[in-house]
TORZA-628792 format. One record per residue (C-alpha): residue number from 0; residue in three letters; x, y, z. Coordinates in nm, 3 decimals. Each point is the difference from the previous one (the first is absolute). Example, Ala and Ser with C-alpha at 12.3 -4.5 7.8 and 13.67 -1.06 7.14 Angstrom:
BEGIN
n:res:px:py:pz
0:ALA:1.230:-0.450:0.780
1:SER:0.137:0.344:-0.066
This chain:
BEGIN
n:res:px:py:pz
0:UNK:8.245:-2.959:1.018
1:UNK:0.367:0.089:0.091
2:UNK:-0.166:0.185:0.250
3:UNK:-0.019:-0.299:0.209
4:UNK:0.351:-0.100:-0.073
5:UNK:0.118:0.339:0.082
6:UNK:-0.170:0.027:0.380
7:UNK:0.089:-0.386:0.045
8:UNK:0.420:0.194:0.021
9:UNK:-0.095:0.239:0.172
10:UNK:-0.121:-0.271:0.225
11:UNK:0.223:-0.175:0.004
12:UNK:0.300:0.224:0.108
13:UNK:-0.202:0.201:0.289
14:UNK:-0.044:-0.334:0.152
15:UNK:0.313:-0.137:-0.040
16:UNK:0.156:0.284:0.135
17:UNK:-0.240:-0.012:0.338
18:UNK:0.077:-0.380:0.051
19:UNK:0.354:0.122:-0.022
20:UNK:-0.092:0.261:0.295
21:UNK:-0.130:-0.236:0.229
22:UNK:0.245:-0.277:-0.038
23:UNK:0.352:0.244:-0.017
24:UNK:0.113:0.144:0.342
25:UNK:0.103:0.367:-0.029
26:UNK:0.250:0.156:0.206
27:UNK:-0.216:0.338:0.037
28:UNK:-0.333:0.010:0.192
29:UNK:-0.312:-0.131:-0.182
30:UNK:-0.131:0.338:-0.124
31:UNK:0.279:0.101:-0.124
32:UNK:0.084:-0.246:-0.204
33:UNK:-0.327:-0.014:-0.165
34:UNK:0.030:0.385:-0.075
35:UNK:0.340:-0.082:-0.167
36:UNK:-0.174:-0.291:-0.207
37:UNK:-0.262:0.140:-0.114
38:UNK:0.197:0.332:-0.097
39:UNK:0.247:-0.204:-0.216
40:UNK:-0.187:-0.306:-0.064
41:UNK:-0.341:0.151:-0.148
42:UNK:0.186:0.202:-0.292
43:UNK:0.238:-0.289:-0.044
44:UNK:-0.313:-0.183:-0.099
45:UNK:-0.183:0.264:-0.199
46:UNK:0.333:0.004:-0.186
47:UNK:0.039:-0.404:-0.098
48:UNK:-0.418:0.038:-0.067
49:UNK:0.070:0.263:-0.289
50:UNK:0.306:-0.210:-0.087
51:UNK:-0.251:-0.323:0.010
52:UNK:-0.220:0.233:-0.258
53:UNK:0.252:0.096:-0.267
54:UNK:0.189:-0.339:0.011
55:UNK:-0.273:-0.204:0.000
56:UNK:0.016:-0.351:0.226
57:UNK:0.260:-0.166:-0.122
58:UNK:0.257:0.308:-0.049
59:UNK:-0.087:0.078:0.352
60:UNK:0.046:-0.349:0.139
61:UNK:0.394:0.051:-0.155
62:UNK:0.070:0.297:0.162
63:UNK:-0.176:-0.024:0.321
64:UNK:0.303:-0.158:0.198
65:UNK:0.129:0.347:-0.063
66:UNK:-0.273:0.259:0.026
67:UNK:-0.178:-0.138:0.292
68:UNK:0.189:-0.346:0.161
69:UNK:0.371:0.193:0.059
70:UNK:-0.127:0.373:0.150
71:UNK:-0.256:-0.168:0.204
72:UNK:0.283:-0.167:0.109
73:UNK:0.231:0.270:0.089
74:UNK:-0.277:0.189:0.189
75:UNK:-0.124:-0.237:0.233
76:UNK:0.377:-0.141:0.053
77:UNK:0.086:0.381:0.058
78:UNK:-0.323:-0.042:0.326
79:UNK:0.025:-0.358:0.080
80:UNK:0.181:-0.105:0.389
81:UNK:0.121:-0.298:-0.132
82:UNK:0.250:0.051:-0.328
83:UNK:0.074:-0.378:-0.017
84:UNK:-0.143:-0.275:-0.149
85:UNK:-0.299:0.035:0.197
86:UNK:-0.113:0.308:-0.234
87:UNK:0.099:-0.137:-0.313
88:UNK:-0.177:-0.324:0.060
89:UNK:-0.313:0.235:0.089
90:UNK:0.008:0.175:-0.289
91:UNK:0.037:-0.315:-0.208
92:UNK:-0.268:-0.218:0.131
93:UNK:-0.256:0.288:-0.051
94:UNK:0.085:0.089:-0.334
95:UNK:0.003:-0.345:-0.148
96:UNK:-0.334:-0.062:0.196
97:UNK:-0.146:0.292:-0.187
98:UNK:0.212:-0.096:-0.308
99:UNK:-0.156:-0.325:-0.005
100:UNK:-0.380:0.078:0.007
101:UNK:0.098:0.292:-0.334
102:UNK:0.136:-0.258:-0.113
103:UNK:-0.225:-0.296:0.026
104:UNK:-0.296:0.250:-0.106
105:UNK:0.192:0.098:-0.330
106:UNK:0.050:-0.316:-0.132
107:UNK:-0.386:-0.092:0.050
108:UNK:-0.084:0.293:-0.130
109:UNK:0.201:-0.092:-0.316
110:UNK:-0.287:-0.295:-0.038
111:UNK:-0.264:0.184:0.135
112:UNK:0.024:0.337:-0.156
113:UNK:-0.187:0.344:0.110
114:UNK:0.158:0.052:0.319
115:UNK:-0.332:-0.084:0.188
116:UNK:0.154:-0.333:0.188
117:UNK:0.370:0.220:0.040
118:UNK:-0.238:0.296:0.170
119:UNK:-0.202:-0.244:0.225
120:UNK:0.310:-0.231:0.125
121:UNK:0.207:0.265:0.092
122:UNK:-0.275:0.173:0.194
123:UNK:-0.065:-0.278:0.188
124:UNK:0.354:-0.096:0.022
125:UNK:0.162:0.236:0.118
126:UNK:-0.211:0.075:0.340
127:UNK:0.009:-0.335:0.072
128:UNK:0.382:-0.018:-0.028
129:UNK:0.007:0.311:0.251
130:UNK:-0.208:-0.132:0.212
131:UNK:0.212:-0.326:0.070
132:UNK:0.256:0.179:0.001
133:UNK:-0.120:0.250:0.270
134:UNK:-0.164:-0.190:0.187
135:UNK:0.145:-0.311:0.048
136:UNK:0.365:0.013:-0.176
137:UNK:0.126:0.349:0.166
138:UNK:0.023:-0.051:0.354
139:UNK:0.147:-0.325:-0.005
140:UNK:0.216:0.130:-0.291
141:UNK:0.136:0.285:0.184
142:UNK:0.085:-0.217:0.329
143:UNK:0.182:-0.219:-0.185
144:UNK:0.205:0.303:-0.205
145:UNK:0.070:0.160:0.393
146:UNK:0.107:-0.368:0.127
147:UNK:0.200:-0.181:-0.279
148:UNK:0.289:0.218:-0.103
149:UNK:0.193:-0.266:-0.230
150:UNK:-0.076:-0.152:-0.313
151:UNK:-0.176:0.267:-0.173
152:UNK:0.276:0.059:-0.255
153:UNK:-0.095:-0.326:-0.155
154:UNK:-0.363:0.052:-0.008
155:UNK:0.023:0.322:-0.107
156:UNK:0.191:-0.122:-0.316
157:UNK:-0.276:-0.310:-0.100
158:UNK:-0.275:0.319:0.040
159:UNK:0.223:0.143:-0.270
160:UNK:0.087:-0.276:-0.235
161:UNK:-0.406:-0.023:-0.028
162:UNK:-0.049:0.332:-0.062
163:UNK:0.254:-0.015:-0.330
164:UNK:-0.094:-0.301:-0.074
165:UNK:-0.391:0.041:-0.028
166:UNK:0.056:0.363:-0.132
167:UNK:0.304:-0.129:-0.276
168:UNK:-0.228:-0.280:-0.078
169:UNK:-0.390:0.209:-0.023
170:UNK:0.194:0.245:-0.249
171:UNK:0.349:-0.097:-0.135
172:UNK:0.075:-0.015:-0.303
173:UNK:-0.427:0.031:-0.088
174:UNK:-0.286:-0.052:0.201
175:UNK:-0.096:-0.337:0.170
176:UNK:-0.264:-0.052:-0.217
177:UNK:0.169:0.025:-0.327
178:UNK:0.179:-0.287:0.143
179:UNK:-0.274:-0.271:0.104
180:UNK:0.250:-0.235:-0.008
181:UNK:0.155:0.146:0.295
182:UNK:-0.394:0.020:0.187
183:UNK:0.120:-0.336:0.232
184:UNK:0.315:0.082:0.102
185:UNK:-0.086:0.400:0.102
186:UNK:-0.309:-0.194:0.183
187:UNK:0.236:-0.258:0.170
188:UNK:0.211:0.397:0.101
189:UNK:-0.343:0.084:0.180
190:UNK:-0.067:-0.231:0.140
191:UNK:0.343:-0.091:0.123
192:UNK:0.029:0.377:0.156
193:UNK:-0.246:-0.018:0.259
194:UNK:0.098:-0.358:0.110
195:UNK:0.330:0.146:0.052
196:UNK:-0.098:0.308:0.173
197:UNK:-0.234:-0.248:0.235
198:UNK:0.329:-0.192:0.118
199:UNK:0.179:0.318:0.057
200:UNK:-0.259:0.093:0.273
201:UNK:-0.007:-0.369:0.136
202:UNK:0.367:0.011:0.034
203:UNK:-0.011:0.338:0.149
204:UNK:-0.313:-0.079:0.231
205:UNK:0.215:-0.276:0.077
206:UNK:0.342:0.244:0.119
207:UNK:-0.242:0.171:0.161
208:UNK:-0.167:-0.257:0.230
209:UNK:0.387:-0.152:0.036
210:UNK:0.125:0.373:0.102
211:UNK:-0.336:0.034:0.302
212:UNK:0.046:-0.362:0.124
213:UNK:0.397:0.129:0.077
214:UNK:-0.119:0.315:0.147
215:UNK:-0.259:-0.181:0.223
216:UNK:0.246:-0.275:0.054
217:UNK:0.268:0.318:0.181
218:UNK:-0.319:0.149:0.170
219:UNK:-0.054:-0.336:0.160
220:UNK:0.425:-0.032:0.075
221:UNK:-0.016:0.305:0.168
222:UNK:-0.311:-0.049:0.190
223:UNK:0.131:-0.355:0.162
224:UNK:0.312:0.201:0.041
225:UNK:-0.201:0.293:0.212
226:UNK:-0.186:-0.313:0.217
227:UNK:0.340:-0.176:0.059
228:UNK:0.127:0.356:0.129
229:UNK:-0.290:0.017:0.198
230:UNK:-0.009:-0.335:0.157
231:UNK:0.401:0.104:0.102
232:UNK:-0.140:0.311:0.123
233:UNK:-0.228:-0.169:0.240
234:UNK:0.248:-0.283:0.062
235:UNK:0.261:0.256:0.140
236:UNK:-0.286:0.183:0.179
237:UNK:-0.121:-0.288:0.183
238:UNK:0.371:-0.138:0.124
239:UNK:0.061:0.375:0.164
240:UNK:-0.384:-0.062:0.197
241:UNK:0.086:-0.297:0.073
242:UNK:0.361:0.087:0.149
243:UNK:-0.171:0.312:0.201
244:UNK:-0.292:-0.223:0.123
245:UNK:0.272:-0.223:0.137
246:UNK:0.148:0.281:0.197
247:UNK:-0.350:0.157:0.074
248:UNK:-0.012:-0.169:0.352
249:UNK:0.346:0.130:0.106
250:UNK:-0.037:0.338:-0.097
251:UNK:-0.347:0.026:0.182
252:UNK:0.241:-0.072:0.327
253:UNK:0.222:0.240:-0.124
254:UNK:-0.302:0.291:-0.007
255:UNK:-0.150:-0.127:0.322
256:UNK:0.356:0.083:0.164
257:UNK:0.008:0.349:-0.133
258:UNK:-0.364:0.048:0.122
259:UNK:0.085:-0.097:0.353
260:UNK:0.338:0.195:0.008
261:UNK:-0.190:0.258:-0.170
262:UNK:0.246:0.066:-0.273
263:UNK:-0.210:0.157:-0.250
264:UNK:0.218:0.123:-0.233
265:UNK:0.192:-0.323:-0.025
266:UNK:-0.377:-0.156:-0.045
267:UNK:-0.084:0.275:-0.302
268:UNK:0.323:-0.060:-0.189
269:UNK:-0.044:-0.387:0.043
270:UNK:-0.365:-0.004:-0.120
271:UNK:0.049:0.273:-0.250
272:UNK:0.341:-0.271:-0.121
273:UNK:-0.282:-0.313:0.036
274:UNK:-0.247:0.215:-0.265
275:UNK:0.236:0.038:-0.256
276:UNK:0.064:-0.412:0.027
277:UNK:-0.336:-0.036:-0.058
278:UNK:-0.020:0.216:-0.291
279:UNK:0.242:-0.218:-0.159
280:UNK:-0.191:-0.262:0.026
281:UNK:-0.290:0.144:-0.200
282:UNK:-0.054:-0.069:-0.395
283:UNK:-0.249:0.301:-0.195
284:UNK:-0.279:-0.203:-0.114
285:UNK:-0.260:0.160:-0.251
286:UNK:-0.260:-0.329:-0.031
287:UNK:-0.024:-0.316:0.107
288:UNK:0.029:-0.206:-0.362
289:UNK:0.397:-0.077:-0.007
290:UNK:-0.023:0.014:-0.341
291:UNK:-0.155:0.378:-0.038
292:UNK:0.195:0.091:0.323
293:UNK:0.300:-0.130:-0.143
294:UNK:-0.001:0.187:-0.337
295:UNK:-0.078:0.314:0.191
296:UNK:0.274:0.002:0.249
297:UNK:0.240:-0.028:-0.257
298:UNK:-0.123:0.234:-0.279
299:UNK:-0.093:0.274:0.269
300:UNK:0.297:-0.041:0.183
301:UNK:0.187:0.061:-0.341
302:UNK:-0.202:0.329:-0.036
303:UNK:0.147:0.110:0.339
304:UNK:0.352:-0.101:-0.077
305:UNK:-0.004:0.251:-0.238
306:UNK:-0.150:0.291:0.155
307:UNK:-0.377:-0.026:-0.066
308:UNK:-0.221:0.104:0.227
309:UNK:-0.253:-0.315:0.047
310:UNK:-0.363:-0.013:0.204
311:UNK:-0.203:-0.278:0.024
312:UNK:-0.326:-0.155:0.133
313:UNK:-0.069:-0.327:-0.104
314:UNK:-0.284:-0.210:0.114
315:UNK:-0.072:-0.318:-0.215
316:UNK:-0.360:-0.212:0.020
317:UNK:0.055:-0.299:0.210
318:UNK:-0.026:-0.262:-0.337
319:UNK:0.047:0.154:-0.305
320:UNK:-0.204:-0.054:-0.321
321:UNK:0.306:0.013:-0.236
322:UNK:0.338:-0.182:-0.025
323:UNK:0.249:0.135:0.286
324:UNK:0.335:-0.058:-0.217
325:UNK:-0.200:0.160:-0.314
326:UNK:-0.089:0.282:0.242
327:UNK:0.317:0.056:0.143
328:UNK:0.152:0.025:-0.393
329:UNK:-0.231:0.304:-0.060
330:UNK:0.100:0.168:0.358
331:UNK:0.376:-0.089:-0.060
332:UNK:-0.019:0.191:-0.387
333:UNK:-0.185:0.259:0.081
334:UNK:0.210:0.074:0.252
335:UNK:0.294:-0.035:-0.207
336:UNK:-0.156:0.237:-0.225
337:UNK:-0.045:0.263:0.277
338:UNK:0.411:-0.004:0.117
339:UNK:0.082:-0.039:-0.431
340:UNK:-0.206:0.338:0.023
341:UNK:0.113:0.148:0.338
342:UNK:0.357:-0.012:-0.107
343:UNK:0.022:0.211:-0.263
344:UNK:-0.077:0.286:0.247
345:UNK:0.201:0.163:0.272
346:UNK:0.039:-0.189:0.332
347:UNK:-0.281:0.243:0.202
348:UNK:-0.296:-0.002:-0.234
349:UNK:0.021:-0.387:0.022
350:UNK:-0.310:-0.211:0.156
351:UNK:-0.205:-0.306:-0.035
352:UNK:-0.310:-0.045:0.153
353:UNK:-0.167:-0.367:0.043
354:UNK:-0.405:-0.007:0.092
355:UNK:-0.182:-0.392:-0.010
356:UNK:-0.324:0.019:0.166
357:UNK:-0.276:-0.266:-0.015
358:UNK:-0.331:0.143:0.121
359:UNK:-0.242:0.135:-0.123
360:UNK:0.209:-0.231:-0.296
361:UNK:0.351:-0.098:-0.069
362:UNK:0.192:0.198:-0.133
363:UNK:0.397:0.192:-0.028
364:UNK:0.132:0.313:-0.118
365:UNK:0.380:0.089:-0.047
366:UNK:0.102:0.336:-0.075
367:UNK:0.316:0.166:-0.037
368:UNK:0.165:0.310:-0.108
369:UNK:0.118:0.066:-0.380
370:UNK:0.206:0.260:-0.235
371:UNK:-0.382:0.065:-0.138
372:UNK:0.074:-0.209:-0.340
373:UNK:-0.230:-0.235:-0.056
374:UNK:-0.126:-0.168:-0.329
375:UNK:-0.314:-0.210:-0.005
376:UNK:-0.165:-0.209:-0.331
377:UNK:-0.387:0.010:-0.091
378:UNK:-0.078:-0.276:0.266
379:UNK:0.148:0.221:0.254
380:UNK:0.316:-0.213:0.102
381:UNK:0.306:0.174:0.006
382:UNK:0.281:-0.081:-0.227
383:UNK:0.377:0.068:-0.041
384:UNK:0.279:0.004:-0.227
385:UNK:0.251:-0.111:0.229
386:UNK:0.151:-0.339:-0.056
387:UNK:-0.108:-0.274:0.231
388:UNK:-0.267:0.203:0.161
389:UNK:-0.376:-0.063:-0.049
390:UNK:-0.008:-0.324:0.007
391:UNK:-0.093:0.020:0.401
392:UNK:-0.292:0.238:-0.089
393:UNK:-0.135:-0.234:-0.232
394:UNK:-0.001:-0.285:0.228
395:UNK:-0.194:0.192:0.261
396:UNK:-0.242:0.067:-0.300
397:UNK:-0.029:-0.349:-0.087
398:UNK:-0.029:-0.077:0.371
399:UNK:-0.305:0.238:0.038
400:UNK:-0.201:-0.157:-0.298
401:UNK:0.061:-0.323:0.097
402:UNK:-0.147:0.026:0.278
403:UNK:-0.292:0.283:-0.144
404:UNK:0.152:0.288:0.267
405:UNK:-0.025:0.334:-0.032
406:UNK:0.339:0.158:-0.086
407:UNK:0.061:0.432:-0.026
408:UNK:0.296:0.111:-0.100
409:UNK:-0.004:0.413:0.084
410:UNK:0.302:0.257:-0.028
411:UNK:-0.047:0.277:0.174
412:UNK:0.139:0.372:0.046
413:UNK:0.300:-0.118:0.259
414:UNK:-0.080:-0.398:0.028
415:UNK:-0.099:-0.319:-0.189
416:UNK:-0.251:-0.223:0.133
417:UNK:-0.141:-0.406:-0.084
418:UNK:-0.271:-0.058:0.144
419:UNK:-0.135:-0.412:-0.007
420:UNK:-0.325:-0.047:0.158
421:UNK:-0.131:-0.425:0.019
């Protein structure tokens, strides 16, 4: 019946090591890295499973921190994007995870022998571990490692105490269940482990929430900011109209003289001088929302300041079905994201072009040019390395499923494109 024992291992480590996968962030592209893993990984495994065979369970438990915990270690240090805390604390929390359920299993099977309820839990087990860690720990786990950059250290270091202390305390000096009398307190360990780990991701969660509520709080700054230069804009606008319409009367007398004296080239220079007045008078509007029209003017007329080439043709519904100032944060970061990317290339293959349409249906598109590099996750939603970007892209996400729209996020040959249709 060691049979059973022996696949339950093997079990064991293949899905420890593809929880691991899913939850560590490598700085190579996915396949890749899982060419790497499963080229060192898979006879790192076969290796410790022979080991697990001569030594027997206990001999192995001793020597496992060595043979399997530490070059596991190296490796996926030697791929990871983050070598801080952030990848130690990874690697901890999914080994003691796993650790815990061998554990828990041995000691029942100690009072259960014949490795049928060891076999059976830690079939079970393990998916279902996986699974919540897939589907509903990773993507929330990863925002969180990409947003909150301090603090890890700390974390990183409780991940570790656990893992000696459950480890030093399952096999050192003898196993746990030559010493019953230590059964409550390695239970209390086990217990205590989890709890822990569960107010490490609260407290994160909690950074997290802290660090978007600052970011939305500058959004907002600058957007009152961009209405405030707007309303100025107008204000000055409106003082030079009214100052021309106050001489309007006495320059008509002035043409009517140079009519009847027939002065014509007087009269061209004059009217040609009274055009460009005018002009000065005029303020570029895109819409009529002062909010949207406001966040435009000023992130647009950044784009031109520095030399890229813009286009636009905006035409907005008359009432719109979503939140204007929630609307105008997705047009002001994606187009943000379309200088961020227009500036790392030279000053002539620069351009931005803005399309909001709203029949046959409401909807925008923003493209703009791009060195061609462009990194997207499963969902489709691109993704970067660089510090303090991404968080805009995820806001237009969240913005698009809040309100069930259809969002497309394309990069093609010499342009990238979102698309957002209502």
């Amino acid at each position: 019946m060691t049979v059973l024992r022996d696949i339950s291992v093997m079990w064991s480590l293949i899905h420890t090591l593809v929880m691991f996968m899913f939850l560590f962030d490598s700085r190579y592209p996915k396949k890749k890295t899982i060419n790497l893993t499963l080229g060192a990984m898979l006879p790192l495994i076969m290796l410790n499973f022979i080991l697990f065979l001569v030594c027997g369970s206990e001999g192995y438990m001793q020597r496992m921190l060595v043979t399997l915990s530490l070059p596991s270690l190296i490796f996926f240090f030697i791929l990871a994007k983050h070598r801080d805390g952030r990848f130690f604390f990874t690697f901890c929390i999914i080994d003691t995870l796993a650790l815990e359920i061998i554990y828990i299993t041995n000691i029942i099977d100690h009072y259960i022998p014949g490795y049928w309820f060891m076999f059976s839990v830690r079939l079970l087990a393990y998916p279902l571990l996986e699974w919540l860690v897939i589907k509903k720990f990773r993507s929330i786990y990863q925002d969180i490692q990409n947003q909150v950059k301090k603090g890890w250290g700390i974390f990183a270091l409780t991940g570790l105490m656990f893992y000696v202390a459950i480890t030093l305390a399952m096999s050192y000096p003898t196993a746990i269940t030559e010493r019953p009398q230590y059964l409550p307190v390695f239970v209390i360990l086990l217990i205590l482990m989890p709890v822990s780990y569960i107010h490490i991701f609260t407290t994160l969660r909690h950074q997290q929430n802290v660090y978007r509520a600052k970011e939305q709080e500058n959004i907002l700054r600058v957007q009152v900011s961009d209405i405030k230069s707007r309303i100025e804009e107008f204000s000055v606008a409106n003082d030079k109209f009214s100052k021309e319409r106050h001489d309007f009367r006495h320059k008509l007398q002035t043409i009517s003289r140079l009519v009847e004296t027939k002065q014509y080239d007087e009269l061209l220079a004059m009217t040609g001088k009274y055009g460009e007045l005018l002009d000065e008078t005029k303020v570029k509007r895109y819409c009529e929302n002062a909010v949207l029209d406001a966040v435009f003017s000023s992130y647009l007329a950044r784009a031109e300041n520095i030399g890229i080439k813009v286009t636009t043709s905006i035409r907005f519904p008359e009432e719109l079905t979503v939140n204007d100032i929630e609307l105008a944060t997705v047009f002001a970061n994606a187009i943000e994201n379309a200088i961020h990317a227009c500036e790392k290339l030279d000053a002539q293959k620069r351009w931005i072009d803005v399309k909001v349409i709203f029949k046959p249906k409401f909807m925008f598109q923003i493209a703009n040019s791009y060195d061609g590099n462009a990194k997207f996750d499963k969902n489709g939603i691109p993704v970067t390395g660089e510090a303090g970007h991404g968080f805009g892209t995820r806001s237009i996400v969240a913005f698009c499923e809040k309100y069930n729209s259809y969002y497309n996020f394309e990069a093609k040959e010499d342009s990238f494109v979102l698309q957002i249709d209502f």
